[in-house]
Residue frames as a rotation matrix with the C-alpha (Angstrom) as fourth column:
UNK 1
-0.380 -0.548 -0.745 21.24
-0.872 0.482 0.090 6.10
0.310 0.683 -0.661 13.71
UNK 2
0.774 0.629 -0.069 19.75
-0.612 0.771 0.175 2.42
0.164 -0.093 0.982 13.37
UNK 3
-0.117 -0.891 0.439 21.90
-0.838 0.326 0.438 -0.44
-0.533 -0.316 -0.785 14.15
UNK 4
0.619 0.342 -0.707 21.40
-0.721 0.604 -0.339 -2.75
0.311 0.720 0.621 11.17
UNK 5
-0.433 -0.558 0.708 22.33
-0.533 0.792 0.299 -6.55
-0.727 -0.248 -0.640 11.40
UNK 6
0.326 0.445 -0.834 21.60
-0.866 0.494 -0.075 -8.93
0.379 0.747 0.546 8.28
UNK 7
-0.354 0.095 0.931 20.67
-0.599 0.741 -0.303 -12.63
-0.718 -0.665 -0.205 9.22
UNK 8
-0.708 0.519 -0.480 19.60
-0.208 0.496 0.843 -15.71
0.675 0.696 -0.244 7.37
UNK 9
0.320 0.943 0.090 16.21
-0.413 0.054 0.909 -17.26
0.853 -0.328 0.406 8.01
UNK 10
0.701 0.252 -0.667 17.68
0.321 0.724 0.611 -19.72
0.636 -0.642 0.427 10.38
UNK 11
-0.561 -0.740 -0.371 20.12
0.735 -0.239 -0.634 -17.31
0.381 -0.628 0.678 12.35
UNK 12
-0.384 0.373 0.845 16.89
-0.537 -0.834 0.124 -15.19
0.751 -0.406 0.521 13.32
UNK 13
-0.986 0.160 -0.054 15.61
0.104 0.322 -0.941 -15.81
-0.133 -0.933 -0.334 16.76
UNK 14
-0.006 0.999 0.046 11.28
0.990 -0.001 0.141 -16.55
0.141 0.046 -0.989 17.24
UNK 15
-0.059 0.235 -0.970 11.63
0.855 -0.490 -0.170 -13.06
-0.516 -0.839 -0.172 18.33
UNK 16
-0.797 -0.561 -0.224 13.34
0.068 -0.452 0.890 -11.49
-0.600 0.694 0.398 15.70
UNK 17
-0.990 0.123 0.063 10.63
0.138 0.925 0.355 -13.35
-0.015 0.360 -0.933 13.58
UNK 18
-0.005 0.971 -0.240 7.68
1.000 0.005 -0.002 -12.24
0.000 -0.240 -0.971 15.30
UNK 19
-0.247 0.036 -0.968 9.21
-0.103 -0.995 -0.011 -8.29
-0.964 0.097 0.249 15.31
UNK 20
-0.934 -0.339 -0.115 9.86
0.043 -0.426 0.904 -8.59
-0.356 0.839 0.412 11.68
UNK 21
-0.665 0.699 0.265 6.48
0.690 0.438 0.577 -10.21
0.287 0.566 -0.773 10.66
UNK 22
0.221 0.975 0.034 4.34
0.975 -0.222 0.009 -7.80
0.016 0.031 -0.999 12.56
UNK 23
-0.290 -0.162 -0.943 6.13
-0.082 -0.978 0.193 -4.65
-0.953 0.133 0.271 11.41
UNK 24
-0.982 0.063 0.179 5.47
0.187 0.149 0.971 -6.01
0.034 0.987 -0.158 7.68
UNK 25
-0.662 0.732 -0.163 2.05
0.747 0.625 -0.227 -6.48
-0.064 -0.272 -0.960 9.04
UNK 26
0.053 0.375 -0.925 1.27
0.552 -0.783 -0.286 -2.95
-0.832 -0.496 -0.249 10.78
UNK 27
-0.450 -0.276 -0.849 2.33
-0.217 -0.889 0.403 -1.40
-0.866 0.366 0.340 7.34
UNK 28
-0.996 0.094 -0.008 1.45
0.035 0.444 0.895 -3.66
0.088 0.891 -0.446 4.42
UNK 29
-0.548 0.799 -0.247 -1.71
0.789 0.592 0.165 -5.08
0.278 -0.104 -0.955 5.91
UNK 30
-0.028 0.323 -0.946 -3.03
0.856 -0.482 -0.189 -2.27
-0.517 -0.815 -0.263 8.43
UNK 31
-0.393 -0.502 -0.770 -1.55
0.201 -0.864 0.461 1.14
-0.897 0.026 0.441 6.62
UNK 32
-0.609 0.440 -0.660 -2.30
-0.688 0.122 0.716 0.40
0.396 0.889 0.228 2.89
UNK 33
-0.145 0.834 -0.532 -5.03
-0.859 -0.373 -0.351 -0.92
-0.491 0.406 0.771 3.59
UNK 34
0.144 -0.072 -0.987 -4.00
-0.838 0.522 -0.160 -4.34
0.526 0.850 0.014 1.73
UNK 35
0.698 0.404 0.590 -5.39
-0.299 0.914 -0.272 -7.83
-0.650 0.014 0.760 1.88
UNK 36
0.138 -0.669 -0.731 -2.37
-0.704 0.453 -0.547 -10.08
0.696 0.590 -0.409 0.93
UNK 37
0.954 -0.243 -0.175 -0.12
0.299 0.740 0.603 -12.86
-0.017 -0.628 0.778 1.66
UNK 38
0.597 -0.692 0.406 2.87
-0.803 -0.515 0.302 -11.75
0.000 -0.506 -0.863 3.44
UNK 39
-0.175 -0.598 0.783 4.14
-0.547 0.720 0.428 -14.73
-0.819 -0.353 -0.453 5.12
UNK 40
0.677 0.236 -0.697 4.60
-0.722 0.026 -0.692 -16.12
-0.145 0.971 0.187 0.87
UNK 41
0.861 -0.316 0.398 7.30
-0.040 0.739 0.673 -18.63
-0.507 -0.595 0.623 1.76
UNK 42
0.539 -0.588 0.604 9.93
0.642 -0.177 -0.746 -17.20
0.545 0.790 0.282 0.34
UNK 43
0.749 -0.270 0.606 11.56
-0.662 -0.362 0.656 -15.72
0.042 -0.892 -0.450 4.00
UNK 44
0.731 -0.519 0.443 13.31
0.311 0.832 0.460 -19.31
-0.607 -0.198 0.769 4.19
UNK 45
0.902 0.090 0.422 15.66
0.411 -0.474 -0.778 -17.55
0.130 0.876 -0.465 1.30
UNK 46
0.638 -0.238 0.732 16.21
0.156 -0.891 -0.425 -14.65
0.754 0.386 -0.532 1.80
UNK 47
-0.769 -0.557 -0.313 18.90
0.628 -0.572 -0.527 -12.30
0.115 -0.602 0.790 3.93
UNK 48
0.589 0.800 0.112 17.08
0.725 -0.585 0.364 -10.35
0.357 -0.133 -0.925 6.27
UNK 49
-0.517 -0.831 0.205 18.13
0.493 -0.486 -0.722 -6.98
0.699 -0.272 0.661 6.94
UNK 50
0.239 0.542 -0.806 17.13
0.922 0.134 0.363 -5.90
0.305 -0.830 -0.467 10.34
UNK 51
-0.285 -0.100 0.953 17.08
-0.243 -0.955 -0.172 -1.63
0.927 -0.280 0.248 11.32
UNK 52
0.454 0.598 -0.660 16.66
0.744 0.153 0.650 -1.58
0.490 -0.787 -0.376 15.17
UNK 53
-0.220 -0.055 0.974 16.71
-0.595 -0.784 -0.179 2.07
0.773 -0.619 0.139 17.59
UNK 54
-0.606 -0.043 0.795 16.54
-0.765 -0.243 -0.596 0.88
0.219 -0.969 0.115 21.05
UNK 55
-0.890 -0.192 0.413 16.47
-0.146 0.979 0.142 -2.61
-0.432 0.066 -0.900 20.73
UNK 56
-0.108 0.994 -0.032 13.31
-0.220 -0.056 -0.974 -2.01
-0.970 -0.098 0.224 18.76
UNK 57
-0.227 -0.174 0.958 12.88
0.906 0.322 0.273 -3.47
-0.356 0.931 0.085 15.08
UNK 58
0.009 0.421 -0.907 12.08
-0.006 -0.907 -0.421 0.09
-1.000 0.009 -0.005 13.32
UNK 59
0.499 0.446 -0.743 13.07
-0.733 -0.240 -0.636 -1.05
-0.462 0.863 0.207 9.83
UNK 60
0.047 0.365 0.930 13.40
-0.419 0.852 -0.313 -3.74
-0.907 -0.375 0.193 7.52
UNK 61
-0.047 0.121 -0.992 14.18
-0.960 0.269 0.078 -5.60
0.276 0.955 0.103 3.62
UNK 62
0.308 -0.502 0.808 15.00
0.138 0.864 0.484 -9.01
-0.941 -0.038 0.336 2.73
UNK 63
0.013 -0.523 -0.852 17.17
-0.916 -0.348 0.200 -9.44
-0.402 0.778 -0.484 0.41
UNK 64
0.822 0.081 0.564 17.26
0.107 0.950 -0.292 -12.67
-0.560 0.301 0.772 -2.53
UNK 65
-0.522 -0.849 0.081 20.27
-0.160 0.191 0.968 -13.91
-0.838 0.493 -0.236 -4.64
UNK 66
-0.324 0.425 -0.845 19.65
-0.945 -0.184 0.270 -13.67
-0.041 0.886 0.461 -8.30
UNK 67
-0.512 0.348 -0.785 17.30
-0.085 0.889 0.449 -16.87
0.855 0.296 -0.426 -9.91
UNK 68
-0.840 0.336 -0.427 15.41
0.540 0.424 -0.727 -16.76
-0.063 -0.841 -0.537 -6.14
UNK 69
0.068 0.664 -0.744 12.84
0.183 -0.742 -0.645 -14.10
-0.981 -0.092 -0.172 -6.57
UNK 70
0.906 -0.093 -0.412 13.70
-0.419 -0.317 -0.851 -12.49
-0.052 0.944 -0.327 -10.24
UNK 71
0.690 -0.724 0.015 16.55
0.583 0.543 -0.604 -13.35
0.429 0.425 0.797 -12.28
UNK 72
0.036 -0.761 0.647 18.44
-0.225 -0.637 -0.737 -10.61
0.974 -0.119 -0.195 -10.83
UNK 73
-0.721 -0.002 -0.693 19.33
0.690 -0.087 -0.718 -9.97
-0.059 -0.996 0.065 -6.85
UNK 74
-0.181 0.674 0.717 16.63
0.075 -0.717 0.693 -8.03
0.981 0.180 0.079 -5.45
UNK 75
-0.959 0.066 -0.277 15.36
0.255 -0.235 -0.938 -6.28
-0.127 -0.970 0.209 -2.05
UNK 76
-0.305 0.867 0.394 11.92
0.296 -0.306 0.905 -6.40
0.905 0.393 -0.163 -1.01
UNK 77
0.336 0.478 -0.811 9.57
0.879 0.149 0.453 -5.89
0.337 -0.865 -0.370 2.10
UNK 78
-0.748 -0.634 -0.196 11.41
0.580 -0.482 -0.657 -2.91
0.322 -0.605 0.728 2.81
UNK 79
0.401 0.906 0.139 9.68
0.279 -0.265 0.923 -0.96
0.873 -0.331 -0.359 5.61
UNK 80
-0.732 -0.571 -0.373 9.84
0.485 -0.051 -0.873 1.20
0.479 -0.820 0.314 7.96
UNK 81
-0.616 0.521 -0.591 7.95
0.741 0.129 -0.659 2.15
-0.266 -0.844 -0.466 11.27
UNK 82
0.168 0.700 0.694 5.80
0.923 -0.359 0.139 4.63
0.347 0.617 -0.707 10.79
UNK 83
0.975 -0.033 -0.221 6.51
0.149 -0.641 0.753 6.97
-0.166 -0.767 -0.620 13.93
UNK 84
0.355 -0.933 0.054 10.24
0.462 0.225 0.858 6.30
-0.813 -0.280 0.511 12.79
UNK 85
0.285 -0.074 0.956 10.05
0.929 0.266 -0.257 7.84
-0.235 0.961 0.145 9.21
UNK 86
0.923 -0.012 0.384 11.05
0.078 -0.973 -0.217 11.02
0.376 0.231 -0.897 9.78
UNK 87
0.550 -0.835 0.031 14.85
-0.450 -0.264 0.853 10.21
-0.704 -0.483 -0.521 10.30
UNK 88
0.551 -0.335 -0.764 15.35
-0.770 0.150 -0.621 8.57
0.322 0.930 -0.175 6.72
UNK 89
-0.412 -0.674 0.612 15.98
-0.645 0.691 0.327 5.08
-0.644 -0.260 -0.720 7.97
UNK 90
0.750 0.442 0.493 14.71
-0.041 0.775 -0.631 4.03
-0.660 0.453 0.599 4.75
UNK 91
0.778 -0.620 -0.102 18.00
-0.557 -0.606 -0.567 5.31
0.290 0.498 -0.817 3.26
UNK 92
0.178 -0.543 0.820 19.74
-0.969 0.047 0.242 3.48
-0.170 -0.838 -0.518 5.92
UNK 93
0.163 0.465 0.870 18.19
-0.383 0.843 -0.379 0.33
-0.909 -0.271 0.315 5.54
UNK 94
0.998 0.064 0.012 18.50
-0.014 0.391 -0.920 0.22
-0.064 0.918 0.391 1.59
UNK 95
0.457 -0.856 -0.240 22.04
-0.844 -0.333 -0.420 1.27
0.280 0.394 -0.875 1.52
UNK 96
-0.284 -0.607 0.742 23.12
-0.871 0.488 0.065 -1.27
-0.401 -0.628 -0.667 3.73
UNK 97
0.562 0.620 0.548 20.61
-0.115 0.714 -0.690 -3.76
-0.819 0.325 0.472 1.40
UNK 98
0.844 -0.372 -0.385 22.64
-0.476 -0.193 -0.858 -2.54
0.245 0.908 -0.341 -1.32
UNK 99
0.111 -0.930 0.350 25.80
-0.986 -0.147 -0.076 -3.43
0.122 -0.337 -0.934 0.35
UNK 100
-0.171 -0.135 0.976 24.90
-0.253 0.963 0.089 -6.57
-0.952 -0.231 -0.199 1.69
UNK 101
0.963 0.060 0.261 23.73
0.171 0.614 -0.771 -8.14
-0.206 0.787 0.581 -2.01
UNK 102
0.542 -0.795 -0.273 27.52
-0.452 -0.002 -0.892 -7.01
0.709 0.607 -0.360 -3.28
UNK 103
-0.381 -0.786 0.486 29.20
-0.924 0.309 -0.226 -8.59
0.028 -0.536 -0.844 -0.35
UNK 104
-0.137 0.190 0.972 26.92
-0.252 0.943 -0.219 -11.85
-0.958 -0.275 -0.081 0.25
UNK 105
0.438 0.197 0.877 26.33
0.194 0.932 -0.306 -12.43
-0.878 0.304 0.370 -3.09
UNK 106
-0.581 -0.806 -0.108 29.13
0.179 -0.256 0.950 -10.27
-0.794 0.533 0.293 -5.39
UNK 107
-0.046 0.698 0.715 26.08
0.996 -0.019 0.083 -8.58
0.071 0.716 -0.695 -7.28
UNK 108
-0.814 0.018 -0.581 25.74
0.337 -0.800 -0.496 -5.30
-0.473 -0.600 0.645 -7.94
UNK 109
-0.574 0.802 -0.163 22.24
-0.499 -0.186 0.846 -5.36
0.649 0.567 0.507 -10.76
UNK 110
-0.781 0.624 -0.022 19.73
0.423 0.503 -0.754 -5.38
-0.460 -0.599 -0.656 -8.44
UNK 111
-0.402 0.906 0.134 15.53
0.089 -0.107 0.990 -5.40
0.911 0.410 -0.037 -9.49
UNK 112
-0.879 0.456 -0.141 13.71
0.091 -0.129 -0.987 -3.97
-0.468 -0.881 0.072 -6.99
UNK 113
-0.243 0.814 0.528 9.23
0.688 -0.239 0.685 -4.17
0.684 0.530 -0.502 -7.59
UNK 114
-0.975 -0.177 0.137 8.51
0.137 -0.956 -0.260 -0.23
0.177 -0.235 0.956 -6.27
UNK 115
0.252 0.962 -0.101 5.06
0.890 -0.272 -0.366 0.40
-0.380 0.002 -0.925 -4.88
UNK 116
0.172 -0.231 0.958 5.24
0.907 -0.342 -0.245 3.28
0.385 0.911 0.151 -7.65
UNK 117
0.829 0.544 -0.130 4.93
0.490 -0.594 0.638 6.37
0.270 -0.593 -0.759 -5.04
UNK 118
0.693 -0.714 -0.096 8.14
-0.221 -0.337 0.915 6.16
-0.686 -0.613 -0.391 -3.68
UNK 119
0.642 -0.269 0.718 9.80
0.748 0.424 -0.511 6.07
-0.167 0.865 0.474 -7.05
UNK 120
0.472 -0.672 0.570 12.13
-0.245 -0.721 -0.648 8.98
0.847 0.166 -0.506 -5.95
UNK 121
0.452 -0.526 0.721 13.22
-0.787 0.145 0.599 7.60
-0.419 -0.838 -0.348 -3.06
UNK 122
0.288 -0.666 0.688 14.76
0.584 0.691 0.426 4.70
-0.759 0.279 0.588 -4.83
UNK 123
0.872 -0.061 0.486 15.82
0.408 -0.460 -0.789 7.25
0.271 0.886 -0.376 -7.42
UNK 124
0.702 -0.563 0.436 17.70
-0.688 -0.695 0.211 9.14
0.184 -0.448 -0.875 -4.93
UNK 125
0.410 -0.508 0.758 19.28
-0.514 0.558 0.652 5.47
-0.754 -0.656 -0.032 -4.42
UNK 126
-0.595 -0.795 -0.120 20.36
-0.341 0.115 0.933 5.04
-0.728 0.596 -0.340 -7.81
UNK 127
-0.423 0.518 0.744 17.66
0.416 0.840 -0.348 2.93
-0.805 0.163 -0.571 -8.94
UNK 128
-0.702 0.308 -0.642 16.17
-0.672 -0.586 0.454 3.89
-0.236 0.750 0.618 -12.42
UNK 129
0.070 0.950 0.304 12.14
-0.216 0.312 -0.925 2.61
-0.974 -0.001 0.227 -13.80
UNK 130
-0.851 -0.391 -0.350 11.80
-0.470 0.273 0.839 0.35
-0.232 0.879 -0.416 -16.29
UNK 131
-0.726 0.658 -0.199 8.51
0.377 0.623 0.686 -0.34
0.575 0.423 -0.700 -18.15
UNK 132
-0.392 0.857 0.335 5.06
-0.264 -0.453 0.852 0.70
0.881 0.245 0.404 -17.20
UNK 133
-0.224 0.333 0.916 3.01
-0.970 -0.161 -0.179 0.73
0.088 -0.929 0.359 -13.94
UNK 134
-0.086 0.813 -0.576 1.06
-0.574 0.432 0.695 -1.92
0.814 0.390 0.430 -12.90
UNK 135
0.339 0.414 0.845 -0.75
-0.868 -0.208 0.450 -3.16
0.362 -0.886 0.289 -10.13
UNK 136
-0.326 -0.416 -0.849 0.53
0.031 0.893 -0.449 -5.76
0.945 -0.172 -0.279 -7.81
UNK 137
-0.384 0.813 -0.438 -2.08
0.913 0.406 -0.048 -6.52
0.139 -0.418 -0.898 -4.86
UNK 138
0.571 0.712 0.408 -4.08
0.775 -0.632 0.020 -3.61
0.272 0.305 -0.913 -6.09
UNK 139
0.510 -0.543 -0.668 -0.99
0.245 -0.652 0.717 -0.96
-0.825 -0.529 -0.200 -4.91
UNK 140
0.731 -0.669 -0.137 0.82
-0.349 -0.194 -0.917 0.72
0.587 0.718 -0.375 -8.51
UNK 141
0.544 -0.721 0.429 4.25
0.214 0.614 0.760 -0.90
-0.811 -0.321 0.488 -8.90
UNK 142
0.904 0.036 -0.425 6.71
-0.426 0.024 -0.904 -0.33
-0.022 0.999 0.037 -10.94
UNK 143
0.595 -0.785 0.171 10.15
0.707 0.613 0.352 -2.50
-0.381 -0.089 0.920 -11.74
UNK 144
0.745 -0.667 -0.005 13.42
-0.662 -0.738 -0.129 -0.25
0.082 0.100 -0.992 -10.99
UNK 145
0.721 -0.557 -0.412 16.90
0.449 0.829 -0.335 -1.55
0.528 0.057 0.848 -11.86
UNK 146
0.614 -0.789 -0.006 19.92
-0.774 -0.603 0.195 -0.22
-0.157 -0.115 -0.981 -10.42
UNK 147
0.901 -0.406 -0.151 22.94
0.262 0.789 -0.556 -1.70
0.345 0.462 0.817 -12.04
């Protein structure tokens, strides 16, 4: 089990900060393979939700009130370690994303953009695909609602 804590930008610590940014890193950037911009200023925002096993970041969202990101609430970045993915703390991590948008911001229609793969795993989380693929820094996407 992860021990999940959700923070605003300015209640995370340089540390926090520097775990979160280079776990986005090691996976987005490194893993896939993908030339982007991460750090997209849009962190100031959001609610981070923070997965940590033995004081160790292991997984990760942020999370935006509707009109900040899409018109709806929504949960991105989500990620988790690699070495750590075989204990379904991406399950962990979303539920508790879910949770936190209906408690911090009394929403429950949330838009998540799906790198398009793992369109059953947000299935399995309620989440249903609307509208056609389509690439978003060269990686299929697709927009899932769960209402």
């Amino acid at each position: 089990m992860i021990n999940i804590q959700i923070k605003s930008f300015s209640e995370l610590s340089t540390q926090e900060l520097y775990d979160l940014l280079q776990l986005r890193s090691e996976v987005f950037v490194v893993e896939q393979d993908c030339v982007y911009q991460d750090v997209d200023g849009k962190d100031q925002k959001a609610l981070h939700v923070l997965g940590t096993k033995d004081h160790k970041l292991v997984a990760y969202t942020r999370l935006f009130k509707p009109g900040d990101y899409f018109e709806e609430a929504s949960i991105g970045r989500v990620v988790v370690a690699k070495n750590q993915r075989q204990f379904k703390y991406g399950y962990d991590i979303m539920k508790a994303s879910i949770e936190a948008i209906n408690t911090n911001y009394n929403e429950t229609t949330i838009k998540i953009s799906a790198q398009f793969y793992l369109k059953t795993f947000y299935n399995n989380l309620g989440f249903i695909e609307v509208g056609n693929t389509y690439l978003e820094d060269d990686i299929p996407h697709i927009a899932m609602f769960k209402k």
